[in-house]
C-alpha positions as CSV (number, residue, x, y, z in Angstrom):
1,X,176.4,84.5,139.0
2,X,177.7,87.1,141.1
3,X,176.6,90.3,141.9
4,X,178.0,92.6,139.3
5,X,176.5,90.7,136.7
6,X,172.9,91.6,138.1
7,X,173.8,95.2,137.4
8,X,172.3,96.9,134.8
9,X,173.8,98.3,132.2
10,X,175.0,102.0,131.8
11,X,176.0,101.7,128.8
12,X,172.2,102.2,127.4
13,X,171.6,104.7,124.4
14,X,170.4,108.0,125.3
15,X,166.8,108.5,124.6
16,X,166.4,111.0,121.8
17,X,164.8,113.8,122.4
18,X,161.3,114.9,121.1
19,X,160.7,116.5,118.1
20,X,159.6,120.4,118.8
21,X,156.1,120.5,118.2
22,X,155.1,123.4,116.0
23,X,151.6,125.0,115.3
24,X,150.8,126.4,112.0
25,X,147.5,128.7,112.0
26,X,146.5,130.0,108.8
27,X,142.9,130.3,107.2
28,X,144.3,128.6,103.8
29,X,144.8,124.4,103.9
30,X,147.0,124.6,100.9
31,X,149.4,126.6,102.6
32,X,149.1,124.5,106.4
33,X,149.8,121.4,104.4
34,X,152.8,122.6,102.4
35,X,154.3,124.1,105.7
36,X,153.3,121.0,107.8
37,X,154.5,118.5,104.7
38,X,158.3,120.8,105.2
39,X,158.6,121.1,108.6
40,X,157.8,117.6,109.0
41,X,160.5,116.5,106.8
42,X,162.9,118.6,108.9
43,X,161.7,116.2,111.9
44,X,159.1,118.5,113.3
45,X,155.9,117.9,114.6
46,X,153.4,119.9,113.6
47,X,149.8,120.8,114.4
48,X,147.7,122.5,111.3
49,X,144.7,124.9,112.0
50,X,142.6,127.4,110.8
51,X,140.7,129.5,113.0
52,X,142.0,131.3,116.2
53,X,139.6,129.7,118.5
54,X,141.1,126.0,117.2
55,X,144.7,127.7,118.3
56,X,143.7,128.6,122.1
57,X,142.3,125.0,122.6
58,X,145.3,123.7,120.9
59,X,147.2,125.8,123.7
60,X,145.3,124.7,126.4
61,X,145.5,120.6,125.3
62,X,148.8,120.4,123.6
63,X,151.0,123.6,123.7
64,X,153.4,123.7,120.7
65,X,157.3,125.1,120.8
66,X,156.4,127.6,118.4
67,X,153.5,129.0,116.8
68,X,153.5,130.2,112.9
69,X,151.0,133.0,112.7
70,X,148.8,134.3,109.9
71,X,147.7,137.7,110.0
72,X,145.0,138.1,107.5
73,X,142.1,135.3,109.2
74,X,138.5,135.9,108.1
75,X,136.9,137.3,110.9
76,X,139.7,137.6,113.1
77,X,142.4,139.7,114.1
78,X,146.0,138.0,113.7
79,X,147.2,140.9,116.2
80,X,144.9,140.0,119.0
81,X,145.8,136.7,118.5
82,X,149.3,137.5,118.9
83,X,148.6,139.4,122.3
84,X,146.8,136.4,123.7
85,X,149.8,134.2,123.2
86,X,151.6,136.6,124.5
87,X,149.9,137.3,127.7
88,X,149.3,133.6,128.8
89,X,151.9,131.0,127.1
90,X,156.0,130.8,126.6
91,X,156.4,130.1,123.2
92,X,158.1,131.1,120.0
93,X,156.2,132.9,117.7
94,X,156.9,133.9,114.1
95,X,154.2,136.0,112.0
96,X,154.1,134.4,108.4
97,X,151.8,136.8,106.2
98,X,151.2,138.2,103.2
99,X,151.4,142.1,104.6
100,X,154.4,143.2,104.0
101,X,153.6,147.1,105.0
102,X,156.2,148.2,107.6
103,X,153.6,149.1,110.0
104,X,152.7,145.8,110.0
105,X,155.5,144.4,111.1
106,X,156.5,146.5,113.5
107,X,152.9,146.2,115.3
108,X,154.0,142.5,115.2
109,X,157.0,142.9,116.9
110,X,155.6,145.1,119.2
111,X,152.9,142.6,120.2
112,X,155.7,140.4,120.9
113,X,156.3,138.3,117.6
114,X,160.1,136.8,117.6
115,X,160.1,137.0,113.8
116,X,157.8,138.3,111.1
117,X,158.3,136.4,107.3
118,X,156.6,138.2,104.3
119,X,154.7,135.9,101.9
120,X,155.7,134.7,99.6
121,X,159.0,133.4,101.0
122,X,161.5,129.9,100.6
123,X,160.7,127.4,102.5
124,X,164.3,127.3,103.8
125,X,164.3,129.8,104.9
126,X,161.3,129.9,107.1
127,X,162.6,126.9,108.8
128,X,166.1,128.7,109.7
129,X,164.6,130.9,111.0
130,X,162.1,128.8,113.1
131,X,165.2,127.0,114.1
132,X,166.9,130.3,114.9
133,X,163.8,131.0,117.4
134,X,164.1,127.4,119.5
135,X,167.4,127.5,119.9
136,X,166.9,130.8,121.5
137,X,164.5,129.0,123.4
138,X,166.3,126.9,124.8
139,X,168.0,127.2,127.8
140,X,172.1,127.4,127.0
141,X,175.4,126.8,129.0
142,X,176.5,128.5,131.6
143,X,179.2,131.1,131.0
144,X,182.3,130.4,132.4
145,X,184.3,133.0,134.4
146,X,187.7,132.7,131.9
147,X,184.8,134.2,129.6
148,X,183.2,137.0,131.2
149,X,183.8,140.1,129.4
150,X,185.1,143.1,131.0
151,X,183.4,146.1,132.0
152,X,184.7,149.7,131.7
153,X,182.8,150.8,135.2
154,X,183.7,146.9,136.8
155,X,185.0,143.7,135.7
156,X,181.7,140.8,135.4
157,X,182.6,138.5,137.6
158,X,181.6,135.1,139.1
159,X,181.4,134.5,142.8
160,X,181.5,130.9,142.8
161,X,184.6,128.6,142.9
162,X,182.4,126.5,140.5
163,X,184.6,125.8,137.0
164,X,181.8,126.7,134.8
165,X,179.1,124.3,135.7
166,X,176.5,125.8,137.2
167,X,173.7,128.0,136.7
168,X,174.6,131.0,135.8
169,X,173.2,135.0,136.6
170,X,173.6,138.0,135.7
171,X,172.6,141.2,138.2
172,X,172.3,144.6,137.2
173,X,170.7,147.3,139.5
174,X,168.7,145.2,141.4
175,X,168.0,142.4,139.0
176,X,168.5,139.4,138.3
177,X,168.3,137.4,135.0
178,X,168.4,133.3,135.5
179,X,170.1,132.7,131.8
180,X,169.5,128.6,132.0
181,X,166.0,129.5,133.1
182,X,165.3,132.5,130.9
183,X,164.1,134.5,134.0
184,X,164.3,138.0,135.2
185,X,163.3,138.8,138.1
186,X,163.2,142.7,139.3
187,X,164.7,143.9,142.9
188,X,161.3,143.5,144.4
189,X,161.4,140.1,143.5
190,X,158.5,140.1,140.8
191,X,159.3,138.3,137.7
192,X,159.1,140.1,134.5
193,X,158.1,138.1,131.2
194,X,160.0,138.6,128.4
195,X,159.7,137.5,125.0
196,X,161.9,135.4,123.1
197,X,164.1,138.0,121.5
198,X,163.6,140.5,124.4
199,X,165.4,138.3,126.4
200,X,168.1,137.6,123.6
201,X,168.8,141.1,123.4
202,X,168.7,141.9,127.2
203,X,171.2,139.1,127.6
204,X,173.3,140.7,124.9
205,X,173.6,143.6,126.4
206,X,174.2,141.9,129.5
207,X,177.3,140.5,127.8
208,X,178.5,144.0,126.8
209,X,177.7,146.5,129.0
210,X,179.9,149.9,128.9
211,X,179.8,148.9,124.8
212,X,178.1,150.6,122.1
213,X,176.5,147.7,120.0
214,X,175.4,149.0,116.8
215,X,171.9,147.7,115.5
216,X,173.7,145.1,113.2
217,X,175.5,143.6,115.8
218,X,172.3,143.3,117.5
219,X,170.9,141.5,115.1
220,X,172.9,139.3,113.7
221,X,173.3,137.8,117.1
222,X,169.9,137.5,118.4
223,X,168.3,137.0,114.8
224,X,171.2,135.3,113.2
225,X,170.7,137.6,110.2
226,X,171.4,141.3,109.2
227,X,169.5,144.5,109.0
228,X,167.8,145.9,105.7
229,X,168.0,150.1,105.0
230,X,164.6,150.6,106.8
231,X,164.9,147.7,109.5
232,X,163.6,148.8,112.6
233,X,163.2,145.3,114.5
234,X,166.0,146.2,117.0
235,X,164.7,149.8,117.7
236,X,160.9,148.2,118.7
237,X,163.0,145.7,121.0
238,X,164.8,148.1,122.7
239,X,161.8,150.3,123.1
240,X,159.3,147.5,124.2
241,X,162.6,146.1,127.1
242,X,162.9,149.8,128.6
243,X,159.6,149.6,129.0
244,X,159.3,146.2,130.6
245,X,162.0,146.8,132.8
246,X,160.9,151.0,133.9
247,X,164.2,152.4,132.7
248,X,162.9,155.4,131.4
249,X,160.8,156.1,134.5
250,X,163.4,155.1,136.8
251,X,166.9,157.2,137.3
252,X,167.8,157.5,133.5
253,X,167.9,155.0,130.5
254,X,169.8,151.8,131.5
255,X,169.9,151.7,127.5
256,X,171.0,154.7,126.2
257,X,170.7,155.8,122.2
258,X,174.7,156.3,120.8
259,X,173.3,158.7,117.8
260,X,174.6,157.0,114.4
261,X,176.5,154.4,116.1
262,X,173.6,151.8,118.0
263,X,172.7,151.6,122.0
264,X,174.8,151.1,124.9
265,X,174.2,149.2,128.5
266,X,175.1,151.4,131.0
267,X,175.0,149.9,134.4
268,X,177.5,147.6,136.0
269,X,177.3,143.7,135.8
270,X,178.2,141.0,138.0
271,X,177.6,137.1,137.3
272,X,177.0,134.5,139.5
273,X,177.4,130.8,139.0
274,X,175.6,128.2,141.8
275,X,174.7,124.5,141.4
């Protein structure tokens, strides 16, 4: 036998990956089973629970993807729940409840949900959208330079001779957003945490600066869907990344308000590609 037959093979099937693991918390097992029995056919796995408490040990053993949230828990406040998540895991998190108030759902935006579904809805649709929110999720390909779009103030350009592989960033002002990664990081080096479709619509605008994006275009391409007449999902966004990032304490709104038209990105932006 001689040595290239003791080789192993590289010809070997790539291991598939896992299925996302999703958590579905609601107080009512008809409606955990139902979703768990769907999701599970579209080759998810899923965790079913029923009190908040069950969720945060859930978080701590086995931390899901995504989370499905239930406002209306006996006892408990969906909200808070929301904020916890929030404030100490990366996950996707979509509200699924029967309040369809607009209040409501823009108090679960603003606590950081990265969709909000009305009860009752079809279960199709629940699961594009929950695939909508992992793909987000997940970290995509770098941008090449043949594709970096121009700038009115300065072109977005990449310093490395790298052609397109890489890790790509994007700087503004002092900052720094890691796309693969999913990070920002401000000019003193602290990182700020984003939320799913904060950082969909930062990056957006990162994409377009000197643009004026109206709030459909906006949507569409960090929800994957369009607006309604009283939509307001891309106006809490905006309002909840200005704050995040201290544009409107800093030297003017890096976002600025284009009355009847949608917002625009002001400052200039460079990319960066490394290995």
């Amino acid at each position: 036998m001689t040595a290239p037959d003791l080789l192993p093979s590289t010809n070997a099937p790539a291991k598939a990956p896992a299925p996302a693991h999703v958590a579905i918390l609601d107080d009512e097992p008809d409606i955990t089973q139902l979703l768990a029995g769907y999701l599970a056919s579209h080759g998810f796995r899923t965790t079913q629970l029923h009190t908040g408490r069950a969720l945060m040990d859930l978080m701590a053993a086995d931390p899901p993807e995504l989370v499905l949230l239930d406002l209306g828990l006996p006892g408990e406040d969906g909200f808070v729940i929301a904020r916890q998540l929030r404030e100490h895991w990366r996950c996707g998190l979509v509200i699924v409840t029967g309040r369809g108030d607009a209040v409501d759902k823009v108090v679960g935006l603003e606590v950081g949900a990265d969709d909000y579904v009305t009860k009752p809805f079809d279960l199709r649709e629940l699961v594009a959208r929950v695939k909508a929110v992992l793909r987000r999720l997940a970290p995509g390909p770098a941008m090449t330079p043949a594709a970096a779009p121009a700038h009115p103030g300065g072109v977005v350009t990449s310093t490395s001779a790298a052609s397109g592989l890489g890790r790509e960033r994007l700087h503004f002002d002092g900052w720094t957003v890691d796309v693969s990664a999913r990070r920002v990081t401000g000019p003193d080096g602290e990182e700020v945490a984003l939320t799913t479709g904060e950082f969909d619509l930062l990056h957006i605008f990162l994409l377009h600066p000197g643009r004026v994006l109206s709030r459909d275009f906006l949507l569409e391409h960090t929800r994957g869907r369009e607006s309604g007449p009283f939509d307001r999902t891309i106006d809490v966004q905006v309002g909840r990344l200005r704050r995040k990032l201290g544009a409107e304490s800093g030297e003017g709104q890096w976002i600025k308000s284009v009355r009847g038209a949608g917002y625009l990105f002001a400052p200039r932006v460079t990319s960066t590609l490394s290995a």
